[in-house]
N, C-alpha and C positions, 0 to 999 in steps of 0.2 A: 504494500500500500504506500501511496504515496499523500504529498497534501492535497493534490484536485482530488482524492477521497473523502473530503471532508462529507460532500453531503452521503454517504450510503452510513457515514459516521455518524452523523446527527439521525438519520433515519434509523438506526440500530439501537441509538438511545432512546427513542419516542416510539419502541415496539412493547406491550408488556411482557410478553412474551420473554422476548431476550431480558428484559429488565430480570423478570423473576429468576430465570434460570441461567447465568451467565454475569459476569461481575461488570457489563459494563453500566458507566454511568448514566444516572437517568437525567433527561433534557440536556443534552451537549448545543452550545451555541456553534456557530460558525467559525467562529475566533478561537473553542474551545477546541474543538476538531479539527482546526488548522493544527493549531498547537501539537496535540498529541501524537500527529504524525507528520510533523519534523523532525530530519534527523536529527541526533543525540537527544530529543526529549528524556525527560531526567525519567520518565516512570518505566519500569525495569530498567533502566541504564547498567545494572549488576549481572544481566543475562541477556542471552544471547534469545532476540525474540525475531521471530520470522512470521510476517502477515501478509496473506494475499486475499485480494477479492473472489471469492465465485463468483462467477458471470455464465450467465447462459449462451452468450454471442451477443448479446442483445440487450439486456438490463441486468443489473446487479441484483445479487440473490439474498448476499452475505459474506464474510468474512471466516478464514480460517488461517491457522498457524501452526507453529510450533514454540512452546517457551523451555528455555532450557537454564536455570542456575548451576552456574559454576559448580559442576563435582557431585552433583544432583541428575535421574534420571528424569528424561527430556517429557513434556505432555504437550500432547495434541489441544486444539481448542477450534470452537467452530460456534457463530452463531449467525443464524437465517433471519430474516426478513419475512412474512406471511406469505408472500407469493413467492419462497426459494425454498418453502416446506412441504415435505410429499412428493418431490420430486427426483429422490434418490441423491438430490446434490449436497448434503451431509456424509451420508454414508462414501460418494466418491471422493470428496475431500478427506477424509478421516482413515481413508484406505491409503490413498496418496500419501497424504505427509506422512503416515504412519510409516508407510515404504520405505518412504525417503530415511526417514529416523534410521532404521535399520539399516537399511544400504549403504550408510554411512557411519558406523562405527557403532554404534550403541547398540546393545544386548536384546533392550527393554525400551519403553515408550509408553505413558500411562495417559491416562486420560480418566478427570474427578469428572461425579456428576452430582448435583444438588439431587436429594431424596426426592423421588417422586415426577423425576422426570423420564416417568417410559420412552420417550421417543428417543433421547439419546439413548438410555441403555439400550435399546432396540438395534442404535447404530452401533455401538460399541459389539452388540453380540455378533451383528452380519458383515464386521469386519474384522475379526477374528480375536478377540479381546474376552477375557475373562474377570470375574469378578475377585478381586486380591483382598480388599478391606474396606471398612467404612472409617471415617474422618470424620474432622469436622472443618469448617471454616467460618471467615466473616464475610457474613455477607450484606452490603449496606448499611453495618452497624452493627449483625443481631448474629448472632453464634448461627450457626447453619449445618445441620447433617449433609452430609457426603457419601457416596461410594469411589471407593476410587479402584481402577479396572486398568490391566496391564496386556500387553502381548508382549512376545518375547522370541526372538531366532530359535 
């Protein structure tokens, strides 16, 4: 992703969807989403994070990546937009990067999901991932149950 992303940026913060399930933040302005995808923005600046858009050929669907801290195993992330849902294009992203993780050095590649979100764990099962442990996080403020789901070479 680069900064002419900003708007599928602000549109990903105005989904509740993503809101509920996915850490990003909610109502990003113009200026904010410029920001956040400028190089060196300070947030992960500790890890190496890799974001690209899903696009159909056509319109943007969503966003997907990879984050990885230093000496820590690498996770996937992904989140759609209403019209980039049901369309297999999660599950192809989450197949891809996951690939990629592997193909290039790492064993492992995990991918957290907030409790209660069947459609990810759906994607995480039909690209070949298993269920390792439950977690927790913060999310927006408020402690948050987790699973967190692994593949491995």
């Amino acid at each position: 992703m680069v900064e002419a992303d900003w708007a599928l940026e602000v549109a990903l913060s105005m989904d509740p969807d993503v809101l509920r399930w996915t850490h990003y933040r909610p109502e990003m302005t113009e200026e904010t989403a410029r920001a956040r995808l400028r190089p060196g923005h300070s947030e992960g600046a500790s890890a190496d994070t890799y974001r690209y858009v899903i696009t159909d050929g056509q319109i943007n669907l969503g966003v997907a990546g990879v984050f990885a801290e230093p000496g820590e195993v690498p996770e996937i992330y992904y989140a759609l937009l209403r019209t980039g849902r049901g369309r297999g294009a999660a599950s192809l992203a989450a197949r891809a990067f996951t690939d990629w993780v592997l193909d290039n050095g790492s064993r492992v590649v995990t991918v957290v999901i907030f409790d209660g979100n069947t459609a990810s764990e759906a994607v995480a099962l039909r690209t070949g991932y298993s269920f390792l442990r439950r977690a927790t996080a913060i999310h927006q403020g408020v402690r948050t149950e987790t699973t967190v789901w692994e593949r491995m070479i």
